[in-house]
Legacy VTK file of the C-alpha trace (Angstrom):
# vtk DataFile Version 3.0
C-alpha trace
ASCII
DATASET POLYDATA
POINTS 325 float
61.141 -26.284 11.941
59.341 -24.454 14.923
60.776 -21.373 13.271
58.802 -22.039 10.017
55.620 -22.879 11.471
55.662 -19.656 12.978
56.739 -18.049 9.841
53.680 -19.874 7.811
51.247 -18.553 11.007
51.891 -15.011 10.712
51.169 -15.339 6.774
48.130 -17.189 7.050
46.887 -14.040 9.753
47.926 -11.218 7.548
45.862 -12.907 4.368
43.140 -13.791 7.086
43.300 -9.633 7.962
43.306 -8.501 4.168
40.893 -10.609 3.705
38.292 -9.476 5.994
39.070 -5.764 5.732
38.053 -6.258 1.580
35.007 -8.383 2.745
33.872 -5.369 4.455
34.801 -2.463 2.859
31.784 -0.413 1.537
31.206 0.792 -2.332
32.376 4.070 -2.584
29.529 6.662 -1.298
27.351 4.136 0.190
26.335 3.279 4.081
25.648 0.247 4.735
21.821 1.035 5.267
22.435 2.500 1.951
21.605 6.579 2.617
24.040 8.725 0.577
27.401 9.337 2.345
28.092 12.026 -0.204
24.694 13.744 1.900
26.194 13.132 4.969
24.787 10.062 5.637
21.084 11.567 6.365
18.199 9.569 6.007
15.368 11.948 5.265
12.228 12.065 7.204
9.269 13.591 5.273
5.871 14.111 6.705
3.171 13.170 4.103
-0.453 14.756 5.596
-3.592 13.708 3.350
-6.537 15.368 2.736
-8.407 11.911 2.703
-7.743 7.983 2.031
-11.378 7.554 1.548
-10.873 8.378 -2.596
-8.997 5.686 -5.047
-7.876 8.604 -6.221
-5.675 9.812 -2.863
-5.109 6.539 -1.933
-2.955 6.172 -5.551
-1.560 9.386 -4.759
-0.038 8.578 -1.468
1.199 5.068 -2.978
2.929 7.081 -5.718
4.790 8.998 -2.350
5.164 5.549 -0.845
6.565 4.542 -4.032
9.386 7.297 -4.212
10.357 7.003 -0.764
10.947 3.282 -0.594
13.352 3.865 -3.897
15.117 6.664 -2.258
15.568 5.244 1.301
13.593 7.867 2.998
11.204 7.445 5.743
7.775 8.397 5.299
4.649 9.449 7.702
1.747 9.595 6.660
-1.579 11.151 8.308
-5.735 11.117 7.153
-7.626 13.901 7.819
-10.641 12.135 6.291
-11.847 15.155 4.772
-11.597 17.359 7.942
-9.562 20.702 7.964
-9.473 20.548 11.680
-7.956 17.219 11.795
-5.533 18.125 9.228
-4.449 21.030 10.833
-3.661 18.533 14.364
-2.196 15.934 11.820
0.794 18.418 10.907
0.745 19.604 14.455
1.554 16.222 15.085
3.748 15.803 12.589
5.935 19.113 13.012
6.269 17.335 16.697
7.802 14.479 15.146
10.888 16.919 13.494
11.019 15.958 9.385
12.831 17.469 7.159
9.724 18.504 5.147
6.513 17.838 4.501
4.126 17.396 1.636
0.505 18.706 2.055
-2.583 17.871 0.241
-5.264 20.269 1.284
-8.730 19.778 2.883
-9.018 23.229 2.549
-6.744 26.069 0.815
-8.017 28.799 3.570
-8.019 26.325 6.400
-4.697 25.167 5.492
-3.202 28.231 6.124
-2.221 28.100 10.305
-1.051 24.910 9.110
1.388 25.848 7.016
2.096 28.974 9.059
3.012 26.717 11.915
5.926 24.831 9.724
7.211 27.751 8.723
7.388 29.380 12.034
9.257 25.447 12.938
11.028 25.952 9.821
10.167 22.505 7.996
9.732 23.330 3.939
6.303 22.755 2.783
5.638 21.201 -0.436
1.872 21.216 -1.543
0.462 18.434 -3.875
-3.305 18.754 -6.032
-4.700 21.319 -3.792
-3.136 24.792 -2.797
-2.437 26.703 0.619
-4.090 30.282 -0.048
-1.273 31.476 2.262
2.443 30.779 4.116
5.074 29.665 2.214
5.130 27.197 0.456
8.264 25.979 -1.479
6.585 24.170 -4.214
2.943 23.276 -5.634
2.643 19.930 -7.518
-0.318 19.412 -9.347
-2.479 19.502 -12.782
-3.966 22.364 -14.572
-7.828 22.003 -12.900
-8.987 25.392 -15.244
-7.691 22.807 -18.325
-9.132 19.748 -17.139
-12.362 21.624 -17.000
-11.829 23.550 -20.073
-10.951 19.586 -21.333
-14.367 18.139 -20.315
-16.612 21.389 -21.447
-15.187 21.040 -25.305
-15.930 17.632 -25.247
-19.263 17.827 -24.182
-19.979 20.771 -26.649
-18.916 18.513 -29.478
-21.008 15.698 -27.947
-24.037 17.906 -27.938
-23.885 20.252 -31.014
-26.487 18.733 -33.208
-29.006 18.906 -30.082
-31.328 21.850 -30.071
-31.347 24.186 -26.275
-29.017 20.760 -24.648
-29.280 20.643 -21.681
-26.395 20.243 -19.434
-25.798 19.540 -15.560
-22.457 20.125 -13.460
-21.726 18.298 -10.195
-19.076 20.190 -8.290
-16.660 19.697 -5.939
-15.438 20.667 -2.650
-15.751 24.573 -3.373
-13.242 25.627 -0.552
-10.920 23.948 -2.693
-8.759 25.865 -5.663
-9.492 22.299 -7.633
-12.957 22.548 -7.248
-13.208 25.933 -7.932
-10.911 25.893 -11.241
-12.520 22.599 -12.502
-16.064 24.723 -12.636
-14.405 27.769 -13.611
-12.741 25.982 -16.879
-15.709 23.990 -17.432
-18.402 26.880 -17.922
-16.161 29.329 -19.709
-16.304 26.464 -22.608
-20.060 26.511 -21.685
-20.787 30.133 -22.342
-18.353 30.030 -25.191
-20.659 27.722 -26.599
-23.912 29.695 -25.496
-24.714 26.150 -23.527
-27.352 26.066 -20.759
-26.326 24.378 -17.419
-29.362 23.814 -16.295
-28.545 22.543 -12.658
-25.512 23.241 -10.816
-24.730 21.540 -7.019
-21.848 20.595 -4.943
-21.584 17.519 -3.712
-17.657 17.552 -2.284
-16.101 15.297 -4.616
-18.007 12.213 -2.614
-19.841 9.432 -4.719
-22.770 8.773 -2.101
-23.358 12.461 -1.831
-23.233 13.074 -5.752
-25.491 10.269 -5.925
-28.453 11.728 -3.993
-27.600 14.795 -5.748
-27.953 13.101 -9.199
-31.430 11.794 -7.826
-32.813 15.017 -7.399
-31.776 17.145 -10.387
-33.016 14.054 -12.653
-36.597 14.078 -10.430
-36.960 17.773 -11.453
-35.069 17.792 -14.832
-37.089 15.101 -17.223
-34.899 16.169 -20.486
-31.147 15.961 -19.521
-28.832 15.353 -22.088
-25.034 15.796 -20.293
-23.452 15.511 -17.053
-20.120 16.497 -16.164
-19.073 15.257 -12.039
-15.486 17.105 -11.682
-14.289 13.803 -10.235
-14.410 10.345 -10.881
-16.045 9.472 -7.740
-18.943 11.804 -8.227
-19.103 10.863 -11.899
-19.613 6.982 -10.418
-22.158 8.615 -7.832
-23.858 9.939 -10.683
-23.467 6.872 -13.040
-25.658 4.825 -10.294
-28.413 7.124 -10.109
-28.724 7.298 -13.850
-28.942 3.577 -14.221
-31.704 3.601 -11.603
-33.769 6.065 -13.440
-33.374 4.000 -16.540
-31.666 6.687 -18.564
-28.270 5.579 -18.937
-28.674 5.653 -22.698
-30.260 9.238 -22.854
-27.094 10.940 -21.009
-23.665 11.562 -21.680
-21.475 11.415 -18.362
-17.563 12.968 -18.152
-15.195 12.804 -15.277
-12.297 13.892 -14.107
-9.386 12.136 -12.767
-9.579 8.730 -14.381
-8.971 6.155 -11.408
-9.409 2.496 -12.652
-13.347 2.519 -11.640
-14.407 5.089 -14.250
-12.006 3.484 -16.506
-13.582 0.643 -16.710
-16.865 2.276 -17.454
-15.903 3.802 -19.840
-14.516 0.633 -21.438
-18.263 -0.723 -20.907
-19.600 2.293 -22.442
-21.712 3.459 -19.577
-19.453 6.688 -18.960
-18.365 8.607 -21.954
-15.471 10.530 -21.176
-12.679 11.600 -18.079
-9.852 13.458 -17.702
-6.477 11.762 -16.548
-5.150 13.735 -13.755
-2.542 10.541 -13.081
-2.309 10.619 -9.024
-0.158 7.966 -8.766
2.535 10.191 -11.074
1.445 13.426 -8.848
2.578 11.431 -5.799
5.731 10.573 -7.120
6.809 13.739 -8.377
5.635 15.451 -4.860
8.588 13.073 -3.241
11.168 13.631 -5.822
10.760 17.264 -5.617
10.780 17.450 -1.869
14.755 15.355 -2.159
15.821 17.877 -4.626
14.716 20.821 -1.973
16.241 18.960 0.784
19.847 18.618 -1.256
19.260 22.247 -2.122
18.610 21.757 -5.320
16.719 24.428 -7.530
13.407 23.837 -7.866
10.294 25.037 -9.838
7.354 27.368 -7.694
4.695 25.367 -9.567
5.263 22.206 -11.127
2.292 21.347 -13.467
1.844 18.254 -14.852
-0.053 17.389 -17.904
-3.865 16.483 -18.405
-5.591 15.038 -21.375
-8.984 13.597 -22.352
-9.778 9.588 -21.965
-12.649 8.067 -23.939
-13.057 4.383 -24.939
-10.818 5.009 -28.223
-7.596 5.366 -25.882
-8.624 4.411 -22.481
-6.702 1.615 -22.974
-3.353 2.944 -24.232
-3.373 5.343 -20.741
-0.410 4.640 -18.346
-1.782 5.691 -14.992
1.178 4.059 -12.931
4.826 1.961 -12.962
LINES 1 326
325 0 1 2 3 4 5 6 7 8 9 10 11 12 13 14 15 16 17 18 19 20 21 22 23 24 25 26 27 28 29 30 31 32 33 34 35 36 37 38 39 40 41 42 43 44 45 46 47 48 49 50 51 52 53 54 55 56 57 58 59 60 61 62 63 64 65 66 67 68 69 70 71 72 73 74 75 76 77 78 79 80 81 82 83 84 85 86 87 88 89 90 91 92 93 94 95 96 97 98 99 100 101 102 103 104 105 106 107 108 109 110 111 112 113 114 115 116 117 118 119 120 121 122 123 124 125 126 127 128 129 130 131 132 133 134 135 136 137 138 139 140 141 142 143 144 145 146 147 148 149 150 151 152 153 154 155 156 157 158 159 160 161 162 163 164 165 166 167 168 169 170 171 172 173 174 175 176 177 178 179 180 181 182 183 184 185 186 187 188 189 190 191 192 193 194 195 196 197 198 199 200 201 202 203 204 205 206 207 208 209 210 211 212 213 214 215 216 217 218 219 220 221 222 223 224 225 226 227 228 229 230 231 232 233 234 235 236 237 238 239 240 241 242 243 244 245 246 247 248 249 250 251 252 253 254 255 256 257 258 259 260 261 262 263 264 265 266 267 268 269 270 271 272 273 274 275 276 277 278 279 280 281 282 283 284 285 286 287 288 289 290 291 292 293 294 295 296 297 298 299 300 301 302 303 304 305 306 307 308 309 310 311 312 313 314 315 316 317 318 319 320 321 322 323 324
């Protein structure tokens, strides 16, 4: 009898064992944190350093990172330089401190970038750029939209808007002009202009910043009493814009384009007080700048430039746009 109890007691350990070692075994290729074992195990830190979170249109950009990173397990840092090239350039300072694998850089400014990426090099962290360019170090890959078509884009639309008026009249509200963006979005947009023999009749800066592009918008409509189109190269000027129109009471007199199409303009343009913008999605932009940093970091092949595309919103498809998951 004593002999089969301890019989039965060894058999009910062993199935107690084999029963614990399947309860924990882990699905092929899998930690349990769930990082790839096939990558040996590594859970990639990336460094994400922003030009500004001040701008819808940054802010959806850096979600679409956030996004990407939260699928693929990785751990993200993310800096603001709010607009400052010296702060961006101690961001990534700070960063390259902090030992990632890579990181992604959107630009204050493509010269005063440069030491910045310089300095990961010489650390030897990859450096992915995303909208705006570095005008020097190495950079493994750009991510961004074609800024020359987005303003060739907005110039052909307002040349179709305006061809039955006689000597139109046209204004341009720039961007940050250290930037490439800034500098390709006015670039595209007037070679449509002279193609067209159209006269821009004012032309000011106002670094892609809706208060600024507001008091700009007063002052070229105080000395300008005929205008009949406005093109802001981003949304958030275009809104700047849109508010010192309505105050002057001539919302019906001018046609307004943007560029970028965040959800504000969007909706203007569904309410018919902003004509036209051009979808740069940054949302998409962020999420391709991740997914192209894992496929450096596996040592994957990847493109120099990745472009993605661009296309012209007005209220007839504003509303079939996908701008996000």
């Amino acid at each position: 009898m004593k002999k089969s109890i301890r019989i039965l007691t060894l058999v009910v350990s062993f199935v107690m064992i084999f029963a614990f070692i399947s309860c924990t075994k882990q699905t092929p290729g899998t930690q349990q944190d769930g990082t790839d074992k096939n990558a040996g195990g590594k859970k990639y830190k990336i460094g994400l350093s922003m030009n500004t979170l001040n701008n819808p249109f940054f802010v959806d950009a850096k979600n679409g990172v956030q996004k990407a990173a939260d699928e693929n397990n990785v751990e993200l840092i993310v800096t603001d330089a709010q607009n400052s090239a010296a702060t961006q350039v101690s961001d990534i300072e700070n960063l390259i401190a902090q030992k990632p694998d890579l990181i992604i850089i959107d630009p204050a400014d493509s010269d005063a970038i440069v030491a910045a990426v310089e300095a990961c090099n010489a650390a030897n962290i990859p450096v992915i750029t995303m909208d705006r360019e570095s005008n020097g170090g190495e950079v493994v890959a750009h991510i961004g939209f074609d800024a020359i078509k987005s303003g060739n884009i907005a110039g052909e639309y307002i040349a179709e808007q305006v061809k039955n008026i006689p000597d139109a009249k046209i204004v341009e509200i720039q961007g940050i002009m250290g930037t490439n963006v800034a500098q390709n979005r006015s670039k595209g947009f007037n070679e449509i202009m002279e193609k067209n023999n159209l006269k821009v009749i004012a032309r000011q800066a106002a670094d892609f910043d809706r208060a600024k592009a507001m008091t700009v918008m007063e002052n070229i409509l105080q000395a300008n009493p005929e205008i009949d189109a406005v093109y802001a190269s981003n949304d958030e000027m275009a809104l700047g814009a849109l508010e010192a129109i309505k105050a002057a009471g001539r919302l019906d007199d001018i046609i307004l384009v943007g560029c970028d199409a965040i959800d504000q303009s969007l909706e203007k343009i569904r309410s018919g007080e902003m004509e036209a913008t051009i979808a740069e999605p940054p949302y998409f932009l962020g999420k391709q700048a991740l997914q192209t940093a894992l496929a450096v970091l596996k040592g994957e092949t990847v493109e120099k430039s990745v472009i993605l595309d661009n296309q012209l919103v007005t209220k007839e498809n504003v509303d079939t746009l996908k701008t996000r998951d």
